[in-house]
C-alpha positions in Angstrom: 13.9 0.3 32.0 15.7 2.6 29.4 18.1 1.3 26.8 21.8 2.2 27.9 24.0 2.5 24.7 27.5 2.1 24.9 30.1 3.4 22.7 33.2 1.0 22.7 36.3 3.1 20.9 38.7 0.4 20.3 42.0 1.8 19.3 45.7 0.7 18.4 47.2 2.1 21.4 44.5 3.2 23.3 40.3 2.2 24.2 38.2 4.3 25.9 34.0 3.5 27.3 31.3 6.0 26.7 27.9 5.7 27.3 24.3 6.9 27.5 20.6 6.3 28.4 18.0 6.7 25.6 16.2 8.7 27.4 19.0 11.8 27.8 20.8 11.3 24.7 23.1 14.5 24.9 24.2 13.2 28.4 27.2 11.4 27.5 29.5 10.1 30.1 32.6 8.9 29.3 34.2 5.9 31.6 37.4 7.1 33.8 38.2 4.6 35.9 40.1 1.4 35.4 42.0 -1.5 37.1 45.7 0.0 37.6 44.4 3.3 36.6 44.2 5.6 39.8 41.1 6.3 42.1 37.9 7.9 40.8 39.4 11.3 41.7 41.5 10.5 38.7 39.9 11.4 35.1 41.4 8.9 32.8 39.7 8.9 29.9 41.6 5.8 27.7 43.0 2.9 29.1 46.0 1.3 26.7 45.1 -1.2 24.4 47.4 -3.5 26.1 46.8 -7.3 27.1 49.4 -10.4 28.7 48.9 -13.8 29.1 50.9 -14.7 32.4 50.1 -18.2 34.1 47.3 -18.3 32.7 46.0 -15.3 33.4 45.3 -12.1 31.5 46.4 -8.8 32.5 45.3 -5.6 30.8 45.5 -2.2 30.5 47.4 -0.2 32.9 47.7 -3.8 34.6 50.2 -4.6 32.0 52.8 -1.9 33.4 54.9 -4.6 34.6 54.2 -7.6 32.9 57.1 -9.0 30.8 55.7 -9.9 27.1 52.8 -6.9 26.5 50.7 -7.6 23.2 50.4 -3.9 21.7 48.5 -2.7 18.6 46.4 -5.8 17.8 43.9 -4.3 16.7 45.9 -3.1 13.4 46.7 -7.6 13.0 43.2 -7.6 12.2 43.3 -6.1 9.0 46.0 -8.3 7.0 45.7 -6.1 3.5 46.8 -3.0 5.6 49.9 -4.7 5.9 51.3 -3.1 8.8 54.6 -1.5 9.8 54.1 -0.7 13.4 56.8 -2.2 15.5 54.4 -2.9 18.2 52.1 -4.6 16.4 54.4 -6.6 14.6 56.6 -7.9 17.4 52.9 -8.7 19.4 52.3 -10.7 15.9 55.7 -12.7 16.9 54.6 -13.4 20.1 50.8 -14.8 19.0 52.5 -17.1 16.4 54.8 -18.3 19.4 51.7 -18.7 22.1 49.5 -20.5 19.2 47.0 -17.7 19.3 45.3 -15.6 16.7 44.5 -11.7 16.5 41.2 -12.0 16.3 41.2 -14.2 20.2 43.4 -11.5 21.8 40.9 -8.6 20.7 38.3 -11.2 21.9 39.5 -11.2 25.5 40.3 -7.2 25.5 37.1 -6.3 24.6 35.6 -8.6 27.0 37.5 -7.2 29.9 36.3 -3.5 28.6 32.5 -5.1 28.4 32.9 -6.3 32.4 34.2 -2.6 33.0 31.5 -1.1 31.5 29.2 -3.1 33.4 31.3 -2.5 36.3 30.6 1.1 36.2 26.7 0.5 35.4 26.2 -1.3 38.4 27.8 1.3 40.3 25.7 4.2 38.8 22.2 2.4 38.8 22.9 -0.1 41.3 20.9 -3.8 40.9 18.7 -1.7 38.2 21.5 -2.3 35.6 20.7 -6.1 35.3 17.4 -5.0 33.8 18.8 -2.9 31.1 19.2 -3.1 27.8 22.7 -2.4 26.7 23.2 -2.1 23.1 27.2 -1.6 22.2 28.2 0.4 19.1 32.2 -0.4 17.9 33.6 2.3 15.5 36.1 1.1 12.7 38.5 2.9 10.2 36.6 3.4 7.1 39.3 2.3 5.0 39.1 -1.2 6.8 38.4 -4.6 4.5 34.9 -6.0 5.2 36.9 -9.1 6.5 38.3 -7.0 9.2 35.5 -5.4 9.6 33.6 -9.0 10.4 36.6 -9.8 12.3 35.8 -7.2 14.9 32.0 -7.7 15.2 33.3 -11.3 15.8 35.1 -10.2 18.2 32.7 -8.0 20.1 30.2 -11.5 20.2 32.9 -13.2 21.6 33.0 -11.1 24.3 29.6 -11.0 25.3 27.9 -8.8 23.1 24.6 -10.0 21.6 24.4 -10.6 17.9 20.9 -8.4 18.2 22.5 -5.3 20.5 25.7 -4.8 18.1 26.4 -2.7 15.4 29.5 -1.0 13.7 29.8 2.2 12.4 32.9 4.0 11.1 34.6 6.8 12.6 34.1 9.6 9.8 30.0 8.5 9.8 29.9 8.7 13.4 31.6 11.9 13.9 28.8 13.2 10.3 25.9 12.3 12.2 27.5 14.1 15.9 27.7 17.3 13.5 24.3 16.7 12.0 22.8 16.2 15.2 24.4 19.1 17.0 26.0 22.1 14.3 22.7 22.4 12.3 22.0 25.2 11.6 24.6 27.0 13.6 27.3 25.8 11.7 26.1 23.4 8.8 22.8 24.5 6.7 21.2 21.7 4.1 23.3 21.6 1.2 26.2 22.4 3.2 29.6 20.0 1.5 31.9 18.8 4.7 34.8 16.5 4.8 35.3 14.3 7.5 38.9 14.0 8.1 39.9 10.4 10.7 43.4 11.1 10.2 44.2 7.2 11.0 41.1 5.9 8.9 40.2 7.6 6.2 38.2 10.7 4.9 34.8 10.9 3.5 33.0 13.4 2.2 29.5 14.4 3.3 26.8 16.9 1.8 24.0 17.8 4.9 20.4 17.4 3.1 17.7 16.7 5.9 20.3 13.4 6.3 23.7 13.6 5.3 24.4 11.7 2.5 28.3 10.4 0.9 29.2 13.0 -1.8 32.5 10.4 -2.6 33.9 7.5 -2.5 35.8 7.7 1.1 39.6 7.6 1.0 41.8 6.6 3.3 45.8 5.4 4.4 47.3 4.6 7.8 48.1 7.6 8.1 47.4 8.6 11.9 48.9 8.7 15.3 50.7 5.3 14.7 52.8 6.6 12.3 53.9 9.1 14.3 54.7 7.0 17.3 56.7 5.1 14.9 58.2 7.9 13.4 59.3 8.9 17.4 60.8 5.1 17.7 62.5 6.1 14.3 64.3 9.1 15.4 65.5 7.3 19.3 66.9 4.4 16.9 68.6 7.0 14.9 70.0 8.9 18.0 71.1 5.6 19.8 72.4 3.4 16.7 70.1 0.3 16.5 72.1 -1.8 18.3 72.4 0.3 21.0 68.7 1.1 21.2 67.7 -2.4 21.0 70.0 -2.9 24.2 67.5 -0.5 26.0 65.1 -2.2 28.6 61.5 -2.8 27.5 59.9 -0.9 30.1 62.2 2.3 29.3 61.3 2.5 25.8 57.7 2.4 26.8 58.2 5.2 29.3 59.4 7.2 26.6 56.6 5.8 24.3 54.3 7.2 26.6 55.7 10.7 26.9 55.6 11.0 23.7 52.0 9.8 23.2 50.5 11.7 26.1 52.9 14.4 26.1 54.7 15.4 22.9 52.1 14.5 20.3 49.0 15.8 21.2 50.6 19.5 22.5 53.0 20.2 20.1 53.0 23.3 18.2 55.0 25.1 15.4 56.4 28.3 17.0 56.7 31.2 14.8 59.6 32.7 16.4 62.2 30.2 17.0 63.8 31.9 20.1 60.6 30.6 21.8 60.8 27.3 21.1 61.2 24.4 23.9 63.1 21.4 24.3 60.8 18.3 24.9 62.6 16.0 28.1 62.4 12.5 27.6 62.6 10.5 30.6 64.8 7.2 29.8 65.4 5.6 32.8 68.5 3.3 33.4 70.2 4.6 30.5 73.6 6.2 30.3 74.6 9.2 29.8 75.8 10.6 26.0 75.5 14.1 25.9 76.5 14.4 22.2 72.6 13.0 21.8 71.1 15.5 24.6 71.0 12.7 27.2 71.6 13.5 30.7 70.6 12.0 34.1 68.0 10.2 32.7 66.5 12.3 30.1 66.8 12.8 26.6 66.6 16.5 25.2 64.7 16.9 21.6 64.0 20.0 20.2 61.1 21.3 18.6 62.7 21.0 15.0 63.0 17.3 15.4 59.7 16.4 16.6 58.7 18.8 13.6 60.3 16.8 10.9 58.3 13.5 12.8 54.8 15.3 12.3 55.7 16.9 8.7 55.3 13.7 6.5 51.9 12.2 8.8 50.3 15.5 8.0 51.2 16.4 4.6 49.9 13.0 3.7 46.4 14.3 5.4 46.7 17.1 3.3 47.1 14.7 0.2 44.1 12.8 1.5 42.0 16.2 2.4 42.7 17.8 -1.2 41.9 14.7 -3.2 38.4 14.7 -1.8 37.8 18.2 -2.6 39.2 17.7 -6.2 36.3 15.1 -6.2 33.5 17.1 -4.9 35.1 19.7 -7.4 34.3 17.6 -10.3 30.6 17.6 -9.4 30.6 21.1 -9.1 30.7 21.5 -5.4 32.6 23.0 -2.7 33.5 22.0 0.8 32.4 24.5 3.6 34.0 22.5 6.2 36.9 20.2 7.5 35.7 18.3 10.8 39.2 16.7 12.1 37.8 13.4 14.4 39.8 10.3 15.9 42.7 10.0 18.3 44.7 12.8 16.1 42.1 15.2 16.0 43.6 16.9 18.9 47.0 17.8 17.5 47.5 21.3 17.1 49.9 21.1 14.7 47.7 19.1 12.3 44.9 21.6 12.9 47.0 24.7 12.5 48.5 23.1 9.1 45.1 22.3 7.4 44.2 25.5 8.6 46.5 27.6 6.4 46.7 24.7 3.5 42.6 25.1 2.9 41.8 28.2 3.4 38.6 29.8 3.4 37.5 26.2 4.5 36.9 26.2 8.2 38.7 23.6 9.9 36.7 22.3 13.2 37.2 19.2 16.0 34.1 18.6 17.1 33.9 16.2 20.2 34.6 12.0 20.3 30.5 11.6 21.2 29.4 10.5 17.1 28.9 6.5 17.9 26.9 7.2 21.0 25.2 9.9 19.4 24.4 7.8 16.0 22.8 4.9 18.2 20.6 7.0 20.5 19.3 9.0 17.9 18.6 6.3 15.2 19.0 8.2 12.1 21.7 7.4 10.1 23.6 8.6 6.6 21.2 8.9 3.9 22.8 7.5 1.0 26.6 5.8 1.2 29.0 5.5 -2.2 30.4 1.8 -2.0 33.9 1.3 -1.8 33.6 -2.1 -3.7 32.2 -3.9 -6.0 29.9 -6.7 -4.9 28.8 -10.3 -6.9 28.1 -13.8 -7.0 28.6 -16.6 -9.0 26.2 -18.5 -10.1 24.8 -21.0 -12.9 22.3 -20.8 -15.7 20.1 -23.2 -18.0 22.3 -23.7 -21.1 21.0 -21.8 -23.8 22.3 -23.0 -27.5 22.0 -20.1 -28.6 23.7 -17.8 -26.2 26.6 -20.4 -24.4 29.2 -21.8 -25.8 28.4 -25.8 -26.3 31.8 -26.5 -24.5 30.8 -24.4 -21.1 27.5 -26.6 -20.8 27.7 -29.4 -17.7 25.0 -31.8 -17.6 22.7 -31.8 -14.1 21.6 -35.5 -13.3 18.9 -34.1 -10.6 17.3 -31.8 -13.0 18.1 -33.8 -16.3 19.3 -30.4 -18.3 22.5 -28.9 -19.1 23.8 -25.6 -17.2 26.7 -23.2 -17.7 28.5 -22.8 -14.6 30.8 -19.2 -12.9 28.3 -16.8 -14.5 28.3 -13.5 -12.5 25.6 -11.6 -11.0 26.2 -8.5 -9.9 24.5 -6.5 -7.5 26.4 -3.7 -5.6 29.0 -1.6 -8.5 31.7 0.5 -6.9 31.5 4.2 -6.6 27.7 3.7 -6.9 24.6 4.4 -4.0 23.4 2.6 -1.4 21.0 3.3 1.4 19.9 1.6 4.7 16.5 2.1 3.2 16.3 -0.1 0.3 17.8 -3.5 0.5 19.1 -5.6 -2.6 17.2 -8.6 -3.2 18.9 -12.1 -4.8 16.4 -14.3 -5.9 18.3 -18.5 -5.5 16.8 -21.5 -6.1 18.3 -24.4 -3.6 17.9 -28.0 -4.0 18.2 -30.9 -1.3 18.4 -34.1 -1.7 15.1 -35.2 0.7 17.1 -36.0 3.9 20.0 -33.9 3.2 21.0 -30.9 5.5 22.3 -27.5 5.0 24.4 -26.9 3.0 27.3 -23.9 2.7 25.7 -20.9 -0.2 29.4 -19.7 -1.1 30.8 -18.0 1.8 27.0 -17.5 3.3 26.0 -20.5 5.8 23.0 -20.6 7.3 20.8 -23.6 8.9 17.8 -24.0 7.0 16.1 -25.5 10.2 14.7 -22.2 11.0 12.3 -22.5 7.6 9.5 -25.2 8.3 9.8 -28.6 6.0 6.3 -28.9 5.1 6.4 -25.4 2.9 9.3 -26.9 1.1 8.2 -28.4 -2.7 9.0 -31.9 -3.2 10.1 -32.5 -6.1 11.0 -36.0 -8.2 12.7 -36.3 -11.6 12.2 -39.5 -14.3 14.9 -41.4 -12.2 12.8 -41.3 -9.1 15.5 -38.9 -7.4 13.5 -37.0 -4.6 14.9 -33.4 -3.8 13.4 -30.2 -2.2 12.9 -27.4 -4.0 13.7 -23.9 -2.1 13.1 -20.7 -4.0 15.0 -18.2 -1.2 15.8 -14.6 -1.4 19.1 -13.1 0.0 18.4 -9.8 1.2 21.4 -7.3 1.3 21.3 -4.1 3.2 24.6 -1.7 3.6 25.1 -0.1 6.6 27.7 2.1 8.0 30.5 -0.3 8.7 29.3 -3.9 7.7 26.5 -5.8 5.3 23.7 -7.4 6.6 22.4 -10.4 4.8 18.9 -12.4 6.0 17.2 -15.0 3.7 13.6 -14.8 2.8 11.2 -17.6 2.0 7.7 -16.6 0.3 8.0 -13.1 1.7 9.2 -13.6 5.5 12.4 -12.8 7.0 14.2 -16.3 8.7 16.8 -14.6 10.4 20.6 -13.4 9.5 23.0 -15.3 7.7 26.9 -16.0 8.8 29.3 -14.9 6.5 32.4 -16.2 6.7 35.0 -13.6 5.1 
């Protein structure tokens, strides 16, 4: 049967399914029904990124509309050097610590309620047929994540089902590059065409469209997206009400209002040029007291359009800030950007678009559609050439040379009966510099056993040597009679899009992929 991909969109506030056979790759459906969610008659594209643990069980999604303690924004826990200042998340990081339970568990269990979805609606389409598929799951991730969150998640999509083999991360700027590749050549993009890719919440990278588009740039990147502007919306209720009084407000108002504002206010609002035409936003607040010197009344809170506009102003003149230093960059290396393609969850806004618009002018400004994951797994090409955001080494030890060490770094081996200087560094992937899917970096190790020892942790790389069969190990003995193996390995590194891969080689073959532990 054909290969299914699935796209799983994991987001701070809200996840959405999309998925595709092999076989009709620019037939892309997008999943729109879900438990709590309305009828299939209803399109519902996303489903909130929202999960309770009640009597032991787990609610989620729009399931969640009347539980009492909600865990929201998780996904932003997973990335500790991000250091987050969304409310949601942080209050959700107050309740895990209280419940014993760690981000990385709760993403865990969403994601494997959005797996069981997906297959839900498989088995619906192709009937007992699906069993026989092969589903292989792509999750996108910010570019501007650490590799440790970045492992976290891939962690977190095995957990919930996903097989090691039929899982694979990609960011959200190379995702929506390869969608534009795929579908805008030559119609909008010709080879050696610059464009910035512009994920508002997770960084921008810059791309130049050879027969593959290759990385230009280092990416660049801040939390800059629609989660600052919900929090800039809880901001601005907190200064209307007093914090004391805002606090006061049930849970389940505020998140009505939350929700206007994210389905509502923030993805239609737009700068009027004449002010006499501007509206008045109604915010419904349920059980709350009228104050008319704030705009409330009967239930709804009045904001005009010069308030939400001070919310939006800072979140996109940081874009901006993001935007221009990439084409100061490209500028350096004598290039120019033809294009800006806006993707992720603030890609829609107007505002945002209108606003780069007129800031970057005669660079056209496009939102090309949320397909890029699907896209990048169906089609199997990929980014030519990436520019690493990090450098990359190991430590490791040498044979003490006299005339080279220092006579006070050497330690003395008792198995090999020769001094060695220990914490030299090795390294193998520079920041700023190239790397390509194509050409892996090899790291030649030599590893010794005691003979009956076991495996043994390589840094933070583990892997069972059981896989490699004992009798092509060398036996070795020194003048003590101290047997050990000898095991001349190589570590192969390859770079993709949103993770490193690392496999060991002995004499040539591959014995499978190593666990890093971040």
């Amino acid at each position: 049967m054909s290969n299914i991909v699935v796209r799983i969109d994991f987001g701070t506030t809200y996840s959405g399914i999309a998925w595709s056979l092999s076989r009709a790759q620019d037939d892309i459906e997008v999943v729109a029904e879900w438990p709590g969610g309305g009828t299939k008659s209803v399109t519902t594209p996303k489903v909130p990124t929202t999960i309770s643990y009640e009597k032991g069980n787990i609610k989620w999604g729009y399931d969640t509309c009347n539980s009492g303690e909600v865990l929201r924004g998780v996904k932003l826990l997973l990335d500790e050097s991000q250091k987050t200042r969304y409310p949601p998340s942080l209050k959700s990081k107050e309740l895990l610590d209280k419940k014993g339970k760690f981000p990385a568990e709760v993403v865990a269990a969403f994601l494997k309620k959005l797996v069981k979805q997906g297959r839900h609606i498989l088995c619906r389409r192709f009937g007992d047929a699906a069993e026989s598929m092969d589903i292989d799951y792509v999750l996108t991730v910010p570019a501007v994540w650490s590799d440790k969150a970045k492992n976290a998640t891939l962690s977190a999509g095995l957990a919930a089902g996903m097989l090691a083999s039929n899982v694979f991360l990609i960011s959200g700027p190379e995702a929506a590059a390869l969608y534009c590749f795929n579908t805008m050549l030559p119609k909008t993009i010709q080879n050696g065409d610059v464009a910035i890719v512009c994920d508002a919440g997770g960084g921008t990278v810059v791309y130049v469209f050879p027969s593959l588009p290759r990385e230009a740039a280092q990416g660049t990147g801040a939390i800059c997206g629609s989660v600052v502007l919900d929090m800039g919306s809880e901001t601005t209720l907190k200064s209307l009400f007093g914090d004391a009084q805002y606090d006061k407000i049930p849970e389940r108002t505020r998140q009505t209002a939350m929700s206007y504002w994210q389905d509502t206010i923030k993805p239609n609002f737009e700068e009027q040029d004449d002010k006499d035409l501007e509206v008045d936003y109604f915010i419904s607040m349920p059980g709350v007291d009228n104050n008319i010197s704030i705009g409330l009344e009967n239930g709804f809170l009045a904001i005009d359009g010069a308030t939400v506009q001070g919310i939006f102003d800072p979140v996109v003149s940081e874009v901006k800030t993001l935007v221009r230093s990439q084409i100061n960059s490209i500028a350096k290396a004598g290039m120019k950007a033809k294009v800006i393609f806006l993707v992720g969850g603030f890609r829609a806004s107007e505002y945002l678009f209108r606003r780069l618009e007129a800031a970057f002018l005669p660079i056209t400004v496009m939102q090309p559609p949320n397909a890029g994951a699907v896209q990048r797994a169906l089609s199997g090409n990929r980014v030519e050439k990436r520019i690493a955001r990090c450098h990359y080494c190991i430590h490791y030890r040498v044979p003490y040379v006299s005339s080279i060490q220092k006579r006070s770094e050497r330690v003395w081996d008792d198995l090999h009966e020769m001094y060695y200087v220990h914490k030299r560094m090795k390294w193998y992937i520079s920041k700023r510099g190239s790397v390509s899917e194509d050409k892996s970096i090899k790291m030649p190790f030599e590893m010794t056993f005691p003979v009956g020892g076991g495996c043994t942790p390589l840094c933070t790389m583990h892997y069972d040597l059981g896989a490699i069969p004992t009798g092509l190990f060398q036996k070795q003995e020194n003048s003590k009679g101290d047997r050990y193996y000898e095991i001349p390995i190589q570590i192969s590194t390859t770079p993709k899009s949103a993770s490193i891969l690392f496999e060991v080689e002995f004499e040539g073959v591959s014995y499978g992929m190593i666990r890093v532990k971040y």
